[in-house]
C-alpha positions in Angstrom: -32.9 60.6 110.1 -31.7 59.9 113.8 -34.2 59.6 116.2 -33.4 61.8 119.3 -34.6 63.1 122.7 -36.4 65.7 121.2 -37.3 63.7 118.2 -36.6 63.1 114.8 -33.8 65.1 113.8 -32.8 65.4 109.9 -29.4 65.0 108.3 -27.6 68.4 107.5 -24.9 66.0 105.3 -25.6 62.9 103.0 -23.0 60.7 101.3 -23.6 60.8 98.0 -20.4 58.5 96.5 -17.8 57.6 99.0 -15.9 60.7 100.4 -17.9 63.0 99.1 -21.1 64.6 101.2 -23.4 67.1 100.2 -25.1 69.7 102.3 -29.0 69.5 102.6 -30.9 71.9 104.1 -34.3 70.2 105.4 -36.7 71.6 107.0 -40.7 72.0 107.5 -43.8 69.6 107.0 -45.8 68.9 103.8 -45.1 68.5 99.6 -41.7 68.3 99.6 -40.0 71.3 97.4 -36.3 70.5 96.2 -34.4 73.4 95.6 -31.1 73.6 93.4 -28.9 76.3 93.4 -26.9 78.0 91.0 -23.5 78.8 90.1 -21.5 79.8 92.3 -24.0 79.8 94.8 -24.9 77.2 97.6 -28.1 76.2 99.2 -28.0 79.1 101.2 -29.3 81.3 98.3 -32.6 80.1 99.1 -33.0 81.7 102.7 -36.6 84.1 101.9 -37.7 81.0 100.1 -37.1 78.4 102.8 -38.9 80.7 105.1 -42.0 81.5 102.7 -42.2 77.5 102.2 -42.2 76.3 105.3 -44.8 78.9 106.6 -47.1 77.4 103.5 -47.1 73.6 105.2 -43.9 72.3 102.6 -41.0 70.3 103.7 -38.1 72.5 101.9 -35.2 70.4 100.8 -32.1 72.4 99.7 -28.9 70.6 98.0 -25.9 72.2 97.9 -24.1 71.0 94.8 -20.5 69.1 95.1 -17.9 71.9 95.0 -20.1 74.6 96.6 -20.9 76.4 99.8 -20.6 73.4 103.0 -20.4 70.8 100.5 -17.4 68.4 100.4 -15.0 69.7 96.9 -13.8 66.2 95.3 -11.0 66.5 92.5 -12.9 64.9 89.3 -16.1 65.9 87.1 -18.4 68.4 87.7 -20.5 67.7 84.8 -24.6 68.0 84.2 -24.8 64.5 84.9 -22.8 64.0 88.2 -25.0 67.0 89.8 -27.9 64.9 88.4 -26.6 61.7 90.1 -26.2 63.3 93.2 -29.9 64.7 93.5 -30.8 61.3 92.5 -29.0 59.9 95.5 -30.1 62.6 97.6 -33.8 61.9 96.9 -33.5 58.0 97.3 -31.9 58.2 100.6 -34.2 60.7 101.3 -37.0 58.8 100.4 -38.5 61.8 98.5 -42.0 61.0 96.3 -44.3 63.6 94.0 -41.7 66.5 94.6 -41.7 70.2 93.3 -38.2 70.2 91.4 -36.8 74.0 91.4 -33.4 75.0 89.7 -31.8 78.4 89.5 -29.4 79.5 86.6 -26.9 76.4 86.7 -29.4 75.0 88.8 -32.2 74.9 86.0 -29.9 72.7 83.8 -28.7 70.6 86.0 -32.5 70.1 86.7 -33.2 69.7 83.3 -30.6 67.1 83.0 -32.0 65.4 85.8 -35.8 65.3 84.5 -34.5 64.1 81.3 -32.1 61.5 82.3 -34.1 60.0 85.3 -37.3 60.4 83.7 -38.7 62.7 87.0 -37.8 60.0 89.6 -38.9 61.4 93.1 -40.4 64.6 91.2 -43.9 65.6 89.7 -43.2 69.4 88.9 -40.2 71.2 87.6 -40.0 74.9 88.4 -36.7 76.7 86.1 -35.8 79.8 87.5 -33.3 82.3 85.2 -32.1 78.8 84.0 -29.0 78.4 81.6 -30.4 76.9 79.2 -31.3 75.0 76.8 -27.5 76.5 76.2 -25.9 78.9 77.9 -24.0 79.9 74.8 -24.1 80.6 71.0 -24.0 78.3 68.1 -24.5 78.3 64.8 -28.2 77.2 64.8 -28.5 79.0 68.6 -27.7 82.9 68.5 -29.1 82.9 71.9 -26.8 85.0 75.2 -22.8 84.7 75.5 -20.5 83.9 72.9 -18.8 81.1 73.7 -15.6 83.7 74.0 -17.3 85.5 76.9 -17.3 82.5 78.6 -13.5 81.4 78.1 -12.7 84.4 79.4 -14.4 84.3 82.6 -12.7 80.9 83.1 -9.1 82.8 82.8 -10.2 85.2 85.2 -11.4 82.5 87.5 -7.8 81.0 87.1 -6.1 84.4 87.8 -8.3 86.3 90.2 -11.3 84.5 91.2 -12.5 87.7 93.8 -13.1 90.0 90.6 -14.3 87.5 88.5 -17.3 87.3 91.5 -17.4 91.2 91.9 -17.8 91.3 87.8 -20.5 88.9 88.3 -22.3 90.5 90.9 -22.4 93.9 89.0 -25.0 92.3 86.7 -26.7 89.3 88.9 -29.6 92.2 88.8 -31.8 94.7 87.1 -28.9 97.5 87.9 -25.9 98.1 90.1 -28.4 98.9 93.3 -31.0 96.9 92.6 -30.0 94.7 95.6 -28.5 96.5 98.9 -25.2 96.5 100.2 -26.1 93.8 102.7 -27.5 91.3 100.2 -25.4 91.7 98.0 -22.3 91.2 100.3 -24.1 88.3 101.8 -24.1 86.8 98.0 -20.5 87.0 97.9 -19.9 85.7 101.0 -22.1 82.6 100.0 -20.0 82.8 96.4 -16.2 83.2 98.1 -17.1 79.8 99.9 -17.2 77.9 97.0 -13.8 76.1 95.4 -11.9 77.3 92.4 -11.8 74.2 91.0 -15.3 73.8 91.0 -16.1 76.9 89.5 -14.5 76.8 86.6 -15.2 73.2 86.2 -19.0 74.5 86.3 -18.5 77.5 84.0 -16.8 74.7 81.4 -20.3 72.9 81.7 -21.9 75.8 81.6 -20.5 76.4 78.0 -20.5 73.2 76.4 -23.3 71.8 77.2 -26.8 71.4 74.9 -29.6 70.8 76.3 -32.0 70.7 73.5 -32.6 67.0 73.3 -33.3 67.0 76.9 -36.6 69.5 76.5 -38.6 67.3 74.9 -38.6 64.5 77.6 -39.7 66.6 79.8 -43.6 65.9 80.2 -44.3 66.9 83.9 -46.2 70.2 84.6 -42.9 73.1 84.3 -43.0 76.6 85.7 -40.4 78.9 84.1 -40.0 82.2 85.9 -37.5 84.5 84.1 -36.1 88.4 84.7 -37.0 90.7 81.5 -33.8 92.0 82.0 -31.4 89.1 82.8 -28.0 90.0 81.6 -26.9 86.6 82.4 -29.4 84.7 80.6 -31.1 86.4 78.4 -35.3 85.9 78.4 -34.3 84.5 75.0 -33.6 81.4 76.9 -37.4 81.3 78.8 -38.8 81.2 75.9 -36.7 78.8 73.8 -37.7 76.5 77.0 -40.8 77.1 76.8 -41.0 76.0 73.1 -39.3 73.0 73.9 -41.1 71.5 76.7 -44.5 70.8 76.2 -46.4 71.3 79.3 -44.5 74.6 80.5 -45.7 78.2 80.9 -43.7 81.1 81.3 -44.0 83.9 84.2 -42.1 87.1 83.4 -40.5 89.0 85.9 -40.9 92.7 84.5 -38.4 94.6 87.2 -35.9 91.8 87.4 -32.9 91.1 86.0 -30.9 87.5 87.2 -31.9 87.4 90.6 -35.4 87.8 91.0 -35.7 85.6 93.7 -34.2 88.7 95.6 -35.6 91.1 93.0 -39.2 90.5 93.5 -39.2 87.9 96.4 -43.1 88.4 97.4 -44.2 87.7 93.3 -41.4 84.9 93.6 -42.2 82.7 95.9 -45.7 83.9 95.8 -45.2 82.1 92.2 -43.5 79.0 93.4 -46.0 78.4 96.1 -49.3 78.6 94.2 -47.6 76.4 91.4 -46.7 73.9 94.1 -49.8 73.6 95.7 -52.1 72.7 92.6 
């Protein structure tokens, strides 16, 4: 932070490796809440959750992941465990203790990841929103959401014509077609379009390849996992293969909402998020 005329003011960008800054949005008083975004989203996402958290006395701390929205877009990996790193650096410079850890769809796993490989530095809950995961995509011993096809295919369209892959994507990010209104759901593509090519379908290669399985059962802080019943993008299949896999987890369905149920149901949202942050 920089102190100011005013004040403290709070850093929009931190430097997570050399050359390569993330975008934070920062902002209230209280618990801090750490909110991850998912693919190909940005921090922005979160706009009728910042709002609902700060009015509750939080301190709402949104990351927007390398490669997306204002962040800077580095050449290299885009892995689970560079996103993790760079929460990790976030927090530290941040100086972030007993944190509410929330991840959405990419978001969730990267989240995961992070848990798991940190063992919940900076964080004391873990909230998994529509998360990918434990695996985004079939195996043998998982027959659990897309075929591992479905995904290749969405990172040849991401190669070719990036715009339709995102309008193919936002024509099931919900319950239906209309479940959203034209102005949300242009101002989701708008947040979509800003993110790089490269980072996309560096993501959606994550996305596809990586187990999480192993990760689950490290997780031992309290977990919240809040999942559409008719998510067409991960399947409620995955909520409760989560659920079964970390121990000290409880599941909150979302009857009327498919992917986005932040947007969905926003009042049962964050009305969720908040009560599970405050205990």
């Amino acid at each position: 932070m920089e102190k100011t005329i005013s004040g403290w003011t709070r850093a929009e960008y931190i430097e997570v490796e050399h050359n390569v800054r993330l975008h934070i949005t920062d902002a209230g008083e209280g618990r801090p809440v750490v909110l991850i975004h998912g693919w190909p989203l940005s921090d922005d996402m979160y706009e009728y959750q910042y709002n609902a958290l700060i009015k509750n006395n939080f301190r709402a701390i949104g990351i927007c992941l390398r490669g997306f929205g204002k962040s800077d877009k580095p050449y290299g990996l885009y892995n689970y465990d560079v996103h993790a790193l760079d929460i990790k650096n976030v927090l530290s410079k941040l100086d972030v203790k007993d944190a509410v850890l929330v991840g959405f769809s990419m978001g969730g796993s990267i989240a995961i990841r992070y848990v798991s490989l940190y063992n919940g530095a900076h964080v004391s809950k873990l909230v998994l929103c529509g998360a990918a995961a434990p695996i985004w995509t079939q195996r043998d011993d998982f027959r659990y959401n897309l075929p591992i096809n479905a995904v290749d295919d969405l990172i040849e369209l991401n190669d070719r014509d990036r715009p339709q892959l995102l309008s193919n994507f936002g024509k099931i990010f919900s319950a239906t077609e209309t479940s959203l209104n034209e102005g949300i759901s242009n101002w989701l593509n708008g947040i979509n379009l800003s993110a790089s090519s490269y980072a996309t379908g560096q993501c959606l290669i994550a996305l596809r390849d990586t187990d999480l399985r192993s990760d689950l059962d490290k997780i031992t802080i309290p977990t919240l996992i809040l999942h559409g019943k008719k998510d067409k993008i991960c399947s409620f299949d995955l909520a409760e293969q989560m659920k079964a896999g970390i121990q000290n987890s409880q599941i909150v369905p979302f009857e009327n909402s498919g992917h986005s149920m932040f947007l969905e149901e926003t009042v049962k949202f964050n009305t969720e998020l908040i009560n599970f942050a405050k205990n």
